[in-house]
C-alpha positions in Angstrom: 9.3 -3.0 22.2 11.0 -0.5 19.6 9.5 -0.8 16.0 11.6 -2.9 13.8 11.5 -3.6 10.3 10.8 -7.1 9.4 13.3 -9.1 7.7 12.1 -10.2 3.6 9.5 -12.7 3.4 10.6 -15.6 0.9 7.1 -15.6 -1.1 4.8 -12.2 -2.4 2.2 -13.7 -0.2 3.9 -14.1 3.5 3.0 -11.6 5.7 4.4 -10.1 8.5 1.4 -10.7 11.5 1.7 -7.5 13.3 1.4 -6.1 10.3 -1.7 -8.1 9.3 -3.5 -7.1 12.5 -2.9 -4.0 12.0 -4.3 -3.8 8.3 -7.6 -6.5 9.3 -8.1 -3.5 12.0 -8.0 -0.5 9.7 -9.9 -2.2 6.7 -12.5 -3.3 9.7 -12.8 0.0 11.7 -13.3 1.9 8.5 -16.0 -0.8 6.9 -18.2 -0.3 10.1 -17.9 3.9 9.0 -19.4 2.8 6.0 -16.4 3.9 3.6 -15.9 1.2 0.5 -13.5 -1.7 0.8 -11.2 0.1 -1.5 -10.7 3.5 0.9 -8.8 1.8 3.5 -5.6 0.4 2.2 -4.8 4.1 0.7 -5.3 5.5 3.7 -2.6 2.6 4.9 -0.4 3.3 2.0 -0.2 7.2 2.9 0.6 6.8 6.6 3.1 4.2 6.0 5.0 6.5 3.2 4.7 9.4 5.6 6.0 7.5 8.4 9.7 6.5 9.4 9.6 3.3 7.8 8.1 3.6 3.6 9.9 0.4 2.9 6.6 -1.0 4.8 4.6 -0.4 1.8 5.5 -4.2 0.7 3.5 -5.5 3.4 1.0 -3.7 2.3 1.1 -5.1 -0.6 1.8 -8.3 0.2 -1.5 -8.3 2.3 -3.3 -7.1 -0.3 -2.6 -9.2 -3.1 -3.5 -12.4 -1.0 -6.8 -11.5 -1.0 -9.4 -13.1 -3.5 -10.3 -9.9 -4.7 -6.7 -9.3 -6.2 -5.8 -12.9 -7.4 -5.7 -11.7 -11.3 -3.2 -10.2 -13.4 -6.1 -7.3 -14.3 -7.3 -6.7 -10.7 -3.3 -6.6 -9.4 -2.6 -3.9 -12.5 -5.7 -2.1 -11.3 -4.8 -2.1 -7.3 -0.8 -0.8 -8.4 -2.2 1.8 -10.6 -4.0 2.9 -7.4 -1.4 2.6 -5.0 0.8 4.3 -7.4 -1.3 7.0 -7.6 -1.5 7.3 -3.7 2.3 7.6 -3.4 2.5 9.6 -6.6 0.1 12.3 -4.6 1.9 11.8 -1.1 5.0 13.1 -2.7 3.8 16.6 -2.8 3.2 16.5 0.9 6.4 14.2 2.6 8.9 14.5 -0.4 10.5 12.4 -2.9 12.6 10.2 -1.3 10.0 8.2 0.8 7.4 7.2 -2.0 10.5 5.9 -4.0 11.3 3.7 -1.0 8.0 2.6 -1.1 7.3 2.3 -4.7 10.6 0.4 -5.1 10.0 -2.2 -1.9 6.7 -3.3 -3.8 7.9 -3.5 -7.0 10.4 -6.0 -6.3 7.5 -8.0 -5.6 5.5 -8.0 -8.3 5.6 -10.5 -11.1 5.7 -9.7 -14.5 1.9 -10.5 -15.5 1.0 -8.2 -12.4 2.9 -5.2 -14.1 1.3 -1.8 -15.4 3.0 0.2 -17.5 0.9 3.0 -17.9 1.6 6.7 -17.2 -1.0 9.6 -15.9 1.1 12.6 -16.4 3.2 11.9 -19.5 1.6 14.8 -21.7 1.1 17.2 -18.4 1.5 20.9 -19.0 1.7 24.0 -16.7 -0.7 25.6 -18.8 -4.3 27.8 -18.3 -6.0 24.0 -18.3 -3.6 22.8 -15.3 -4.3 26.0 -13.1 -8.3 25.9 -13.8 -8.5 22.3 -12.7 -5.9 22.7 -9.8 -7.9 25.8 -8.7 -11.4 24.2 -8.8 -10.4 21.3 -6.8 -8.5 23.5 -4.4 -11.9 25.6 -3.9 -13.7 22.4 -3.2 -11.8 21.4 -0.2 -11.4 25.2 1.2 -14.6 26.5 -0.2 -15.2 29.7 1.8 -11.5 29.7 3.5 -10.3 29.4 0.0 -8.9 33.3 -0.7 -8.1 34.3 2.2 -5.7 30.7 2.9 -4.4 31.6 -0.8 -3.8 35.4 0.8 -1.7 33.9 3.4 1.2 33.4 1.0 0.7 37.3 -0.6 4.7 38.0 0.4 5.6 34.7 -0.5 4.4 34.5 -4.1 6.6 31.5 -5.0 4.5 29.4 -2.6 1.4 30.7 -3.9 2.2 29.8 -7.2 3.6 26.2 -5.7 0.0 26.0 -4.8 -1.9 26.3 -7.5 0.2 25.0 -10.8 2.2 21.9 -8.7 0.3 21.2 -5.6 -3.0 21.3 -7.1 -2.6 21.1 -10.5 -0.3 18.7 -11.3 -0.7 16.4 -8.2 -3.4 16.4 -5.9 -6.6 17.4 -9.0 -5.7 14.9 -11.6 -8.6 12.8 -10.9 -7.6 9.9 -13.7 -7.1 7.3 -11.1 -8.0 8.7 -7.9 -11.4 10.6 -7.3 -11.9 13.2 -4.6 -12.8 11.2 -1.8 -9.7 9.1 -2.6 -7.3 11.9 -2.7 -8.6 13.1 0.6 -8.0 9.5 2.2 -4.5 10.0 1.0 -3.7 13.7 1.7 -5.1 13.7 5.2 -3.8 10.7 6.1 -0.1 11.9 4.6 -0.5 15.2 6.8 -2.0 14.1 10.4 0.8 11.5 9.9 3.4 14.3 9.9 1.8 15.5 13.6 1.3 18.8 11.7 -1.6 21.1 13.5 -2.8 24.1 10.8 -3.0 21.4 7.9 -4.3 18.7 9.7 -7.4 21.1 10.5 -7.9 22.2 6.8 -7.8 18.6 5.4 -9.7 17.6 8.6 -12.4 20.5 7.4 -11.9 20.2 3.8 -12.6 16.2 3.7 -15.5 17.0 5.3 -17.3 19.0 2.9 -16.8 16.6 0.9 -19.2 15.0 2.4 -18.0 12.9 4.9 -19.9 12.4 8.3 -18.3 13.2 11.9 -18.7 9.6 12.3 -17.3 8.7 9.0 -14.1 12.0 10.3 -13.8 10.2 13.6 -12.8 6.8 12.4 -10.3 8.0 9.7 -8.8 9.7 12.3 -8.6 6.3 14.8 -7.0 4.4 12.5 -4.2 7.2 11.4 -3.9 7.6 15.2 -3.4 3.3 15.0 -0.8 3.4 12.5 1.5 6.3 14.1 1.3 4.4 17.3 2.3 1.2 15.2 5.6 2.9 14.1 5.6 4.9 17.8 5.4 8.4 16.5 3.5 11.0 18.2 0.3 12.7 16.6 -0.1 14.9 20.0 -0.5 18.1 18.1 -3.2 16.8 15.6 -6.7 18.5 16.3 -9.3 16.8 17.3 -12.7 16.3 14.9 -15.2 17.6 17.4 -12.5 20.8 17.4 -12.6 20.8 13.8 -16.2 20.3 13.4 -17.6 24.2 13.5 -15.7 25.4 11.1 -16.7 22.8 8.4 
């Protein structure tokens, strides 16, 4: 049956079922990895936004603020400012438009006591600060593939720049909300979901040395294979982790 939308629930806390399978699965198959209770819905959050249908972020959230864990005004403030975050790094990698669909589709559903009105990147400069940061988390991920990936934009220098100051230092090393293992379970996600092969295999690599097991590899890559089946789009040009695995 072709992937359809559902129609508005009438309360914050109705949830779509196919939609709550697929998010008991995900926060299941990634608690048996042994990854925190609090990795798995940005990993949900970044493959929906990348996908065909961002508006799906309100089930998400709808899910997610049924649970006992997220039944106070503190704890919901706390679980936006991290999904925020999560689409707020996402649109470095799929674009504006989609994390503004999603943003939008949850905010209509929260309530006012629920609200945060905070803002990371309000005083955010493109200075020597920005590039240091963005360049030391950048070396983290690629460690010894870091030059000669930077060297692969030598004749396009606008993209090298893109890189370092925007990429990397404004979105993907501000660490405020999101640490590193978080902003890999976004990133990756965002990219495999995009059936994109050369990225896939750095973020693949890169979340890795981290230090991430091949177990740990294998089952974020199960469920962003679950979710782009949900929404029936391919990931057929993806690497696999055991092809990944040497060049950690």
């Amino acid at each position: 049956m072709p992937f359809r939308h559902p129609t508005a629930a009438s309360t914050p806390q109705e949830v779509e079922p196919r939609f709550q399978s697929l998010f008991r699965e995900l926060e299941s198959r990634l608690h048996t990895a042994g990854l925190s209770s609090d990795k798995w819905y940005l990993l949900a959050v970044s493959t929906i936004v990348a996908g065909p249908h961002p508006e799906s972020a309100d089930q998400l959230y709808r899910h997610l603020i049924s649970r006992e864990e997220h039944s106070t005004p503190r704890a919901r403030q706390y679980l936006i400012r991290r999904l925020r975050e999560a689409l707020f790094k996402s649109t470095i990698l799929v674009g504006v438009p989609k994390p503004i669909v999603a943003i939008l589709s949850i905010s209509r559903l929260e309530q006012e006591q629920d609200k945060d009105y905070t803002c990371t990147r309000e005083s955010w400069q493109c200075n020597a600060f920005n590039h240091v940061r963005g360049m030391s988390w950048f070396k983290k991920v690629y460690a010894q593939n870091a030059a000669s990936t930077i060297d692969i934009f030598s004749a396009h220098r606008d993209f090298e720049w893109l890189t370092k100051e925007i990429t990397y230092g404004l979105f993907l090393s501000d660490m405020q909300v999101l640490g590193d293992i978080d902003t890999q379970m976004v990133v990756l996600p965002a990219i495999m979901s995009q059936n994109l092969k050369n990225p896939s295999h750095w973020h693949i690599r890169g979340t890795m040395r981290l230090g991430l097991s091949k177990e740990d590899m294998q089952a974020i890559w199960d469920c962003v294979r679950l979710v782009t089946e949900f929404f029936e789009t391919p990931m057929d040009n993806v690497p696999f982790v055991d092809e990944v695995e040497p060049d950690v």
